[in-house]
C-alpha positions in Angstrom: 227.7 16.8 48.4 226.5 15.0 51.1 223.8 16.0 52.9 221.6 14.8 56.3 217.7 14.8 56.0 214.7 14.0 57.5 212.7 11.3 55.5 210.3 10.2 58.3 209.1 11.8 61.6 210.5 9.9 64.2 212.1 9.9 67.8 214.4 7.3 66.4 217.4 9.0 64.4 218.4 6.3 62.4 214.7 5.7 60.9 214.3 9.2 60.5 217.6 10.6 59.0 218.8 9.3 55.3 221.9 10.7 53.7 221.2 12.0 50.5 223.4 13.4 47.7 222.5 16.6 46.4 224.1 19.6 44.3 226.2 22.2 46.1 223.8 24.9 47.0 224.9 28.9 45.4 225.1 31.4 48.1 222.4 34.3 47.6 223.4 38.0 48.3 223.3 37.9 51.8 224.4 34.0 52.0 227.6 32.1 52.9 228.6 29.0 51.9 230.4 27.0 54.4 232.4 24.0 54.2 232.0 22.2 57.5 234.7 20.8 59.5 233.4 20.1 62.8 229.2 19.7 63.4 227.9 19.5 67.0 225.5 16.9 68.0 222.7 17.7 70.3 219.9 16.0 72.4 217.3 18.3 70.6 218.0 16.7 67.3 216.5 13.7 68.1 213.5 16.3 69.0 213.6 17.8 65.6 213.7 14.9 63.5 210.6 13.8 65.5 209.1 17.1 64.5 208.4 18.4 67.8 209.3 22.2 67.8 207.4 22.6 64.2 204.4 20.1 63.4 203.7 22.2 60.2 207.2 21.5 58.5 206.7 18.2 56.4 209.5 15.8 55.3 212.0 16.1 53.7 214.1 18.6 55.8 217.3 19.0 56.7 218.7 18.3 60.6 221.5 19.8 62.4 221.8 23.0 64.3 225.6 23.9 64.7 228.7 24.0 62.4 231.8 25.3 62.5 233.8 25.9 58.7 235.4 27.7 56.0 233.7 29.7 53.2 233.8 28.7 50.2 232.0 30.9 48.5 229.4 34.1 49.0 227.3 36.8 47.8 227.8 40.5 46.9 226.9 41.7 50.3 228.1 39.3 52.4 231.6 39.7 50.7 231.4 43.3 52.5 232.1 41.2 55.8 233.3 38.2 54.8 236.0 36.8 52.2 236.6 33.3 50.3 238.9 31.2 53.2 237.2 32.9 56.1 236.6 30.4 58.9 233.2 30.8 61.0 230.9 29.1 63.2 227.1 29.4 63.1 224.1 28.1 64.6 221.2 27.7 61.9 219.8 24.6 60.8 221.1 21.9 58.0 224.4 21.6 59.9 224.5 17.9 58.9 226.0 18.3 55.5 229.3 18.7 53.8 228.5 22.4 52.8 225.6 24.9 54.5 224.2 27.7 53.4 224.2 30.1 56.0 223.0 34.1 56.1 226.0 36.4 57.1 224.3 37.5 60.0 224.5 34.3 61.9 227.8 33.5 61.8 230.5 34.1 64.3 234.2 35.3 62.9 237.1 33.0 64.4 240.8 32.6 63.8 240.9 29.1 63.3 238.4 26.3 63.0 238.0 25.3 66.6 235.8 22.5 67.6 235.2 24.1 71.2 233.3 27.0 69.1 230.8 24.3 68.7 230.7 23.8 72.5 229.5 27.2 73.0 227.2 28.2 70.3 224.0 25.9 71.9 225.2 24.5 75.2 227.4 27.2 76.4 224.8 30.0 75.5 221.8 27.6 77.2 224.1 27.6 80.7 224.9 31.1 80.5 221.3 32.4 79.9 219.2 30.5 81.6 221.2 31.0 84.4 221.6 34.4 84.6 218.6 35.3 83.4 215.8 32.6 85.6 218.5 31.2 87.8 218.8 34.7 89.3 221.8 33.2 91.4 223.2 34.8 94.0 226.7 34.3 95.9 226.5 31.7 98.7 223.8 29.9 97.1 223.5 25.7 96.2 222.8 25.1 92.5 222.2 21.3 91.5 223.4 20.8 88.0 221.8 17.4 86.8 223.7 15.4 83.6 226.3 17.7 84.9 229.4 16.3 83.2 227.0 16.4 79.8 227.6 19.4 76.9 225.6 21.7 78.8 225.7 20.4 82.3 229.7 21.4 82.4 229.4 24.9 81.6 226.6 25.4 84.2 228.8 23.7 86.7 231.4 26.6 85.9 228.9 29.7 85.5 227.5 28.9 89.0 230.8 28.7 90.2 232.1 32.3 88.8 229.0 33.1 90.3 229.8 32.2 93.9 227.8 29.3 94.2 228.3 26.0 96.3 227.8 22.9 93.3 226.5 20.2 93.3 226.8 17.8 90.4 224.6 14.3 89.2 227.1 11.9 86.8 226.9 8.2 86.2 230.4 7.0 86.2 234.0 7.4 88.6 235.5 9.1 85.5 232.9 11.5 85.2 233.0 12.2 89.1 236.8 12.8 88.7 235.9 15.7 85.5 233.3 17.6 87.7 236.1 17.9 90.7 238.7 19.5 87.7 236.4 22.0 87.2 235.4 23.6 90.2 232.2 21.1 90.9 232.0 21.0 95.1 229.9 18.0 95.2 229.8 15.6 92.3 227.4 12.7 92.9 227.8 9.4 90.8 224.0 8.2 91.3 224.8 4.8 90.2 226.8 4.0 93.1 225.2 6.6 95.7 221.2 6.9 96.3 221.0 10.6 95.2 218.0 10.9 96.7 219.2 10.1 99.8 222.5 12.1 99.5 220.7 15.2 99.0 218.3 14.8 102.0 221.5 13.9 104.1 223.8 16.5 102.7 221.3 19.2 101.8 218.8 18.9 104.5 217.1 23.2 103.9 217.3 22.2 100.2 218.6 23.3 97.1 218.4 26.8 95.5 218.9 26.9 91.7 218.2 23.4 89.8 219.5 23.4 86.2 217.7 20.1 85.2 217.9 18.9 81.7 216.9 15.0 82.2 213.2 14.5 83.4 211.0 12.0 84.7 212.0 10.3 88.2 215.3 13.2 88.1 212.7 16.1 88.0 210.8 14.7 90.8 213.4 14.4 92.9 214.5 17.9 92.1 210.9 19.4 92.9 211.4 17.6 96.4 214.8 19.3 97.3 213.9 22.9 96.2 214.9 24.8 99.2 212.4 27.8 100.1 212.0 30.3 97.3 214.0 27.9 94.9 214.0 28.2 91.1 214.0 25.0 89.0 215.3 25.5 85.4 213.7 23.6 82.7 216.4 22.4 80.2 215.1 20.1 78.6 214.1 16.1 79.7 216.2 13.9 77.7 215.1 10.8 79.5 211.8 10.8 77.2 213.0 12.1 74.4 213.5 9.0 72.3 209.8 7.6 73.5 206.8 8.4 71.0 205.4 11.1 73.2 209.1 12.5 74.4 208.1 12.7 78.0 208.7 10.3 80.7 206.1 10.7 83.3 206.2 12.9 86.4 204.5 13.3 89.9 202.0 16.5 88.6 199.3 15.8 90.9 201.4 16.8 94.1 203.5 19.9 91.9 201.0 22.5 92.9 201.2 21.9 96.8 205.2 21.7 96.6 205.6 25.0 95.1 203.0 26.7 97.4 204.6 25.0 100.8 208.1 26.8 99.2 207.2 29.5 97.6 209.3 28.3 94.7 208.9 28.3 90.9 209.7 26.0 87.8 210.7 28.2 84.7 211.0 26.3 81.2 214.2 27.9 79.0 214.2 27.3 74.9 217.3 29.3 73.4 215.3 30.4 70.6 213.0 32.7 72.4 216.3 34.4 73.9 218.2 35.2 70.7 218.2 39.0 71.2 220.9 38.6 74.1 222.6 34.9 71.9 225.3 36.9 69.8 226.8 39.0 72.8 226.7 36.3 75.6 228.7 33.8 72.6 231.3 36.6 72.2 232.1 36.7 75.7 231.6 32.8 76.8 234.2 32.4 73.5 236.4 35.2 75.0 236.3 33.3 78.4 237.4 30.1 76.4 240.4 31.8 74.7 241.3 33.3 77.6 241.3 30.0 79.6 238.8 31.2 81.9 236.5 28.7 80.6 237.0 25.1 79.8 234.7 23.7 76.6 235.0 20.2 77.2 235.2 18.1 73.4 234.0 14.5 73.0 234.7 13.6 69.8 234.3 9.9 70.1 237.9 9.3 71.4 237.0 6.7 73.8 234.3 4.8 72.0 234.9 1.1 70.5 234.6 2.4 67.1 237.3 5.5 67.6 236.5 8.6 66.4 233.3 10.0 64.9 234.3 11.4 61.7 232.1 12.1 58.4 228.7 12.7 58.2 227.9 8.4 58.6 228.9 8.9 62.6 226.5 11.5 63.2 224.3 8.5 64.1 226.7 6.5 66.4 227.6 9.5 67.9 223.5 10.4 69.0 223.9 6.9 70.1 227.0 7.4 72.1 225.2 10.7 73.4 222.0 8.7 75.1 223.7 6.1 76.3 224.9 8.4 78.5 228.6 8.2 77.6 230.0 11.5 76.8 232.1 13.8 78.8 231.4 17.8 77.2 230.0 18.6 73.8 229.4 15.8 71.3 231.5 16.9 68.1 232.0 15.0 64.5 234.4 15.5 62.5 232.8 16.4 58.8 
């Protein structure tokens, strides 16, 4: 099989990630093996071939966090859950392969092999979460959703709108603008044809409440500056800087201290990993709100790039590309 790993630390996917072909692992006692159909790309992958969230693990090792597939095979207790033909998706990592092994307690039952599973297992739970839990919002209030048309950005767009919130969304294209209004964004602000600093100070003049900001740098500042009185920034993630040696892109510290006092207001950092005791429920029910078209999981599978669509494991790399230039609309998904 084929099989994606990490040769080289490095920001840079391409240098980093070789394909390699290896034997087709045997599931343990507690193990599934998974054919993949559909993998989900990430921005944190780029952070994990770089070896960010674990210095200690050496290369070679495997990359990809999502999957959705069929089993193909299992152990003894597993098979006490599970059978041969069962399709599942799962969130572990070595998603980028042909086949995963993956313990029978991570993986979520589904009827069919959906792609918008994907959507949900890492984006849809981040949005969910870290809103409910440090976005603390409350009806009435203004949330700013930066890279809001982005894999995560659009379900935050629709949780602070179930949740009574006025929205306000940052894209970088007409098209994009047009995908925010469908679903339920109030104010969807293109920022390469409006000055979104200005907008905000014009538009929003006591502020914003929640921030759900996943991009960094220059975006973060301007955030900080529009937190209205007691408002909460949320800490996503800064993909701006990921693909730079150090993964940051600089921002305004000096001055961060004085802005939070003068508001009262706080910044709070969210990593999925260090909420998985509520992850399985909250995917149940963000999936149930899909099925029951309460919820729109937005798939961009590469339909609108040059090359057409991503499909096998090589297009995991065009589609990271496709990812930081900025181009998708919803979750990033190949085709295995």
């Amino acid at each position: 099989m084929k099989k994606m790993m990490v040769t080289k630390r490095s920001p840079n996917f391409r240098e980093a990630v070789s394909i390699q072909t290896v034997p087709v692992p045997t599931p343990s006692d507690r193990e599934l093996l998974i054919r993949n159909r559909y993998v989900g790309i990430n921005a944190s992958d780029i952070n994990y071939s770089a070896g960010r969230y674990d210095p200690s693990v050496t290369p070679p090792f495997p990359v990809g966090f999502e999957g959705v597939g069929d089993v193909v095979a299992l152990g003894l207790s597993a098979s006490s859950q599970f059978a041969v033909g069962d399709t599942v998706a799962y969130f572990n990592d070595g998603a980028f392969a042909e086949y995963t092994l993956v313990s029978a307690k991570k993986v979520i039952p589904l009827k069919e092999p959906q792609p918008e599973a994907l959507a949900v297992l890492v984006s849809g739970a981040t949005a969910s979460i870290a809103l409910q839990r440090l976005g603390e919002m409350k009806k009435g209030e203004t949330v700013l959703v930066t890279a809001a048309a982005g894999g995560t950005g659009h379900f935050a767009v629709q949780f602070a709108k179930m949740a009574g919130c006025h929205v306000v969304g940052t894209c970088s294209s007409r098209e994009k603008v047009d995908f925010l209004k469908s679903i339920g964004c109030d104010r969807p602000i293109n920022y390469k044809e409006e000055d979104l600093a200005a907008t905000l100070r014009k538009e929003y003049p006591n502020g914003v409440d929640v921030v759900y900001e996943s991009v960094g740098g220059a975006v973060f500042d301007l955030a900080i500056n529009n937190l209205a009185q007691h408002g909460r920034l949320l800490v996503i993630g800064f993909i701006s800087g990921y693909q730079s040696e150090s993964g940051l892109q600089p921002v305004r510290g000096a001055t961060l201290p004085v802005k939070l006092l003068q508001k009262s207001a706080s910044i709070r950092g969210f990593f999925l990993p260090h909420f998985l005791s509520e992850y399985s429920e909250c995917v149940q029910k963000t999936m149930e709100m899909q099925m029951q078209g309460k919820l729109l999981c937005a798939i961009d599978d590469g339909q609108m790039d040059e090359e057409g669509r991503f499909v096998g494991l090589e297009s995991v790399y065009r589609a990271i590309d496709y990812m930081y230039a900025g181009k998708n609309q919803g979750k990033v998904v190949v085709e295995v």
